[in-house]
N, C-alpha and C positions, 0 to 999 in steps of 0.2 A: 656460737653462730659464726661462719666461716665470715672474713672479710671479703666486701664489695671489691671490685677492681676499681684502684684510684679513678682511673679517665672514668671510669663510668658513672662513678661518686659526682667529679665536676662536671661531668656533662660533656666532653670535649674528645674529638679524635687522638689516637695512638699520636700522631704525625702532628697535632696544633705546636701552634707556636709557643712560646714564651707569654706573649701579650694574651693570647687567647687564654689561656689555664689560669690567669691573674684575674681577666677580664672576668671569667666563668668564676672563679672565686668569688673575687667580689660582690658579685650580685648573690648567691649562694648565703656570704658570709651574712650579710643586710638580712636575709629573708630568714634567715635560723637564728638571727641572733637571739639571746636570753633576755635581751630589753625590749622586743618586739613580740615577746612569745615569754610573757614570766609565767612559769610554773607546767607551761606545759613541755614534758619529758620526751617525749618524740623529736621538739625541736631542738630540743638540747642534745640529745642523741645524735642528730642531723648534723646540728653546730660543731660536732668535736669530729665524728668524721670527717668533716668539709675539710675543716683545719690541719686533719691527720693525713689526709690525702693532698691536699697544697705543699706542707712540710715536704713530702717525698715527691711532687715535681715540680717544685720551684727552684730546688738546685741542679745544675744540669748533674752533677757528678748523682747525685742519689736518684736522680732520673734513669739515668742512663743503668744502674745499679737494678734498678725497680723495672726497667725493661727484660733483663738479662734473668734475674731468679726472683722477678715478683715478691711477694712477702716475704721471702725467707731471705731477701738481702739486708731485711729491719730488723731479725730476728737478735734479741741480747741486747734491745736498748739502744739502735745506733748509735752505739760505741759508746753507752752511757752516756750519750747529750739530751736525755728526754725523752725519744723515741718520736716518733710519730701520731700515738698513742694518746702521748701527755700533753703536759702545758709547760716543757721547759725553755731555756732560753728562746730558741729558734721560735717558738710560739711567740712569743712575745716580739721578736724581731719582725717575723710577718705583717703582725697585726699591726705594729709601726709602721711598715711598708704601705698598709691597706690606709690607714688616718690620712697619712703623709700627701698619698694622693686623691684623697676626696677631700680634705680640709685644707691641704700645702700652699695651692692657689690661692685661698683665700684668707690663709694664716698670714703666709710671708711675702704675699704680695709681691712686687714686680723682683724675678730674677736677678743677680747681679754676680760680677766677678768670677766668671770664667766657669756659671753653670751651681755655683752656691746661692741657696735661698736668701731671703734678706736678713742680714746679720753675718750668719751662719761662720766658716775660721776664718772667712778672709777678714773680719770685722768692718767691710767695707757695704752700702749702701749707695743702690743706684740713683741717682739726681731727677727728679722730678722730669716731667714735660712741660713745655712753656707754649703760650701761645700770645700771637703776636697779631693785632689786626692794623691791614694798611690800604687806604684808602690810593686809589689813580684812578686819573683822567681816562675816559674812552680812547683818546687820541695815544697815553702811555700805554694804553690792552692794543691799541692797533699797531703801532710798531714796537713794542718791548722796551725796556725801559734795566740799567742796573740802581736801585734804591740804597741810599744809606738809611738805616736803622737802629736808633741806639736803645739798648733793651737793659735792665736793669737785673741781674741776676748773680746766684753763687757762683761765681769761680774755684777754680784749685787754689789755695793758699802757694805761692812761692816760697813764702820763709820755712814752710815743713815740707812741701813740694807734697803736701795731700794727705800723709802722715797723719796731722793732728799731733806727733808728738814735737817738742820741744826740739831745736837741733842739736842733734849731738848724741840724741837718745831716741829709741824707737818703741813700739808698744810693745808690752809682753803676755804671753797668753794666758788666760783667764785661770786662776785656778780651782774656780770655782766649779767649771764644766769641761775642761780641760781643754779649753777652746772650738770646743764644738758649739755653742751658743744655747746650747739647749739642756735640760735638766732635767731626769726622768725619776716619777714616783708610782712605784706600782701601786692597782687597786686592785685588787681580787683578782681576777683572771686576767686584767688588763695593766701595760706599762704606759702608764700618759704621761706627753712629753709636752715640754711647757718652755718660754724662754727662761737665757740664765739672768735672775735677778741682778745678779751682780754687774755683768758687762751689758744687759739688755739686749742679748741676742747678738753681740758682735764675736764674743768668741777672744776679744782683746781688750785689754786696759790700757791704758794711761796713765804712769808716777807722774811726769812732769808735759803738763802741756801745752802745746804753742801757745806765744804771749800773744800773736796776731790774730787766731782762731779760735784761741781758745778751747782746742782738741779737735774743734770737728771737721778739719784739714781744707776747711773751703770758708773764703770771706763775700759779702757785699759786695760788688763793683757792675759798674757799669760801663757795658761794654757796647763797641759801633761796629758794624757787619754790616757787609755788601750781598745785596742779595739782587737774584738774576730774573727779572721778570721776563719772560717769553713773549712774545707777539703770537697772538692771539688768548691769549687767558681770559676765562667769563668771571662775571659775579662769583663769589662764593669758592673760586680754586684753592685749593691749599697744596703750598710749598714747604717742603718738611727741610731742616736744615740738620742733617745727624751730627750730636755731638755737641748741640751747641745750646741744650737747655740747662738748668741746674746741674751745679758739678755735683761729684758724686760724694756723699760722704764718708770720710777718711780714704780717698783715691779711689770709691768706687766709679763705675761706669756712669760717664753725664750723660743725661738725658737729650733730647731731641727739642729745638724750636720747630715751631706752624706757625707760617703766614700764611693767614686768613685776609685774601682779596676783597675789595670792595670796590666798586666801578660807580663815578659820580656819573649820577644825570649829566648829558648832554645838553646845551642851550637849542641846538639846529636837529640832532639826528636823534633817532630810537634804534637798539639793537635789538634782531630776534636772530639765535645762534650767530654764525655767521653774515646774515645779511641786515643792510643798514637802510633804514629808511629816512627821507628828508620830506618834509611839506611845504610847498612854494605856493605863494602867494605869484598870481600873475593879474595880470591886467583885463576889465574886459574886452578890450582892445586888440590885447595879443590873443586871446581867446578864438574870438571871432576870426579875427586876418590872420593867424596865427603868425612865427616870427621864434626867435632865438633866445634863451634863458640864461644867465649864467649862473651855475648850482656851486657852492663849494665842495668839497670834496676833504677826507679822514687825513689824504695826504699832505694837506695844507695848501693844495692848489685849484685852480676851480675849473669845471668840465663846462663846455655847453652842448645844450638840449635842444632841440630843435622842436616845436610845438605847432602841429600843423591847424590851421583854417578849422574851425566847428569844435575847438574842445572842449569839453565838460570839467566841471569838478570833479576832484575822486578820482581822474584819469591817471593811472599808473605810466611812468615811461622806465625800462630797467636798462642800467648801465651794469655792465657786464665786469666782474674782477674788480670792482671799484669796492666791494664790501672788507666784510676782516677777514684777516687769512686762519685759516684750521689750525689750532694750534698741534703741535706736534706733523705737520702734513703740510703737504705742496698742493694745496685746493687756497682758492680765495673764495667770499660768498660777494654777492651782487648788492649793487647800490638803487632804491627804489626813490623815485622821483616820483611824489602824490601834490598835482598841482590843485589848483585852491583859487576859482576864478572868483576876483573881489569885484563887489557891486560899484559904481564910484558914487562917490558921496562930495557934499560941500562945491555943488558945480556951481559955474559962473553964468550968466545971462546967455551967454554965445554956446555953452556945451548944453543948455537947457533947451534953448532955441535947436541945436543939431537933434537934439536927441526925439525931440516932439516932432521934429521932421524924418528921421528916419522911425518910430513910431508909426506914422501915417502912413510910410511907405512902404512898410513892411506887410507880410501876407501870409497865411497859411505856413507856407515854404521856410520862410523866415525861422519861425519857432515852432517847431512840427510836433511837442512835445506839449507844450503849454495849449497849442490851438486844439491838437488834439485830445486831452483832457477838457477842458471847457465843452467843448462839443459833443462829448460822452454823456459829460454832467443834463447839456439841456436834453440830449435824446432822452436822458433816465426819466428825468421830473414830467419830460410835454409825455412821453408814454404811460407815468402813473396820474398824470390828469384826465390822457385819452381814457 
């Protein structure tokens, strides 16, 4: 039976990319594999085309080759390395390729050293992430604030300068995987690769090592950092500090500190975004006659409020610019003034006397709110009597 055209095997245009004919594989490979279809023969048929046709255009030069005279560029075995065909090297090499990146993320976990998985020849490992929680005053999120922080964490060792080895000697490459961190044993059709027992996936050893570290080129220490609080940061912001979490094992790349903000309750104000609210206790006095307030204010100074004649509880007055300013941005938000007219309590003979005299001489006009309720209430009841 004559052969399929590759692209048409993977499903993919003449002109796809690179990533596309991978991409197109892969899914391909999954759906014919022999452990997802045991014993049925179609899909194994499927599987070894899929595989025959990847082989011949996943390298640009046999691509290009397989453009130019189609089949007969494979014809003799390519050059005796397996063909396309079979299951040799390069089959095996792929199928590495295909693991590598559907399990590589979650084998070797965070990256490190210039694009090596973890371990891998650099024998170097990236340092953890750290996190740091630090509590400030609303009045430190209103104008910004620089915090010292002492944070406990791996450093680079100085006496191996990150090395892990002893000074004077350095590591030497594994001989057990030839410093590739990894160790490969075929099973049947497949070459699974596994870390190297010996070095643990670093790819290096160790004859003699630091007497400070103990090899792993990073010690215990506690370190103090200045860190830059902005004016205006909310609850919950986080400031990343690169560079400055766990160092890296054997000189790998250190990790990153987060400070995680926390904003104390206020005694006087509440913040919602931007704008600050205060609640003032007034007088019923000033209420009534109204009269002048003096409110504090975020900036440490105090504003006055001017409160005219009739005011109510709940009556909002907004100071303008007076709130927290946007962080990253030249916007300020507004300062809300919610006064809070208090009853007066504990009076003397003489304020009891005034009060039962203005009482009496009050009228309708007086309290047009209260009179007017009362006088709803009796139309309701003398109507359901009528």
């Amino acid at each position: 039976m004559a052969k399929r055209d590759y692209y048409e095997v993977l499903g993919v245009k003449r002109g796809a990319t690179e990533q596309e004919v991978k991409s197109a594989y892969r899914s391909l490979a999954k759906e014919f594999h022999p452990d997802r279809n045991a014993g049925d023969k179609e899909a194994e048929r499927r599987f070894k085309e899929v595989n025959e046709a990847y082989e011949a255009l996943k390298d640009p030069q046999k691509r290009a080759a397989y453009d130019q005279f189609g089949h007969a560029a494979f014809e003799g075995g390519m050059g005796g390395r397996g063909g396309p065909g079979g299951f040799g090297p390069d089959f095996a090499s792929s199928m590495s390729d295909i693991f590598d990146d559907l399990f590589g993320e979650f084998m070797g976990g965070r990256r490190a050293g210039g694009g090596q998985g973890r371990g891998g020849r650099s024998g170097r490992e990236a340092g953890a992430d750290l996190r740091y929680n630090l509590e400030i005053t609303l009045s430190e999120a209103f104008g910004g604030k620089t915090a010292q922080i002492r944070v406990p964490a791996s450093v680079k060792c100085e006496t191996c300068s990150g090395s892990g080895a002893k000074p004077g000697t350095k590591p030497r490459t594994c001989t057990t995987c030839g410093g590739m961190g990894k160790v490969r044993a075929s099973q049947g059709f497949f070459t699974i690769e596994r870390s190297c027992p010996a070095c643990q996936g670093r790819g290096e050893t160790i004859d003699d090592p630091c007497a400070d570290c103990g090899g792993a080129g990073r010690v215990q220490k506690e370190r103090t950092l200045s860190v830059n609080i902005p004016a205006g940061v909310e609850d919950g912001t986080r400031i990343r500090l690169a560079g400055e979490g766990e160092a890296g094992l054997r000189g790998g790349t250190p990790g990153d500190l987060y400070i995680f903000l926390s904003i104390k309750p206020h005694e006087f104000f509440q913040r919602d975004g931007a704008d600050i609210f205060c609640k003032v206790p007034i007088a019923m006095t000033t209420a009534a006659l109204g009269g002048q307030i003096e409110v504090p204010t975020l900036e440490g100074t105090t504003t006055r409020v001017k409160i005219p004649e009739g005011t109510e509880s709940r009556k909002q007055f907004r100071l303008r610019g007076k709130g927290m300013p946007v962080l990253r941005a030249k916007v300020t938000g507004d300062m809300y003034i919610e006064v809070d007219v208090e009853t007066p309590k504990n009076l003397t003979r003489r304020q009891r006397e005034l009060l039962e005299e203005f009482e009496r001489a009050s009228h309708k006009e007086t309290s047009p709110e209260s009179a007017g309720f009362f006088s709803r209430v009796k139309e309701f009841f003398e109507g359901k009597s009528g």
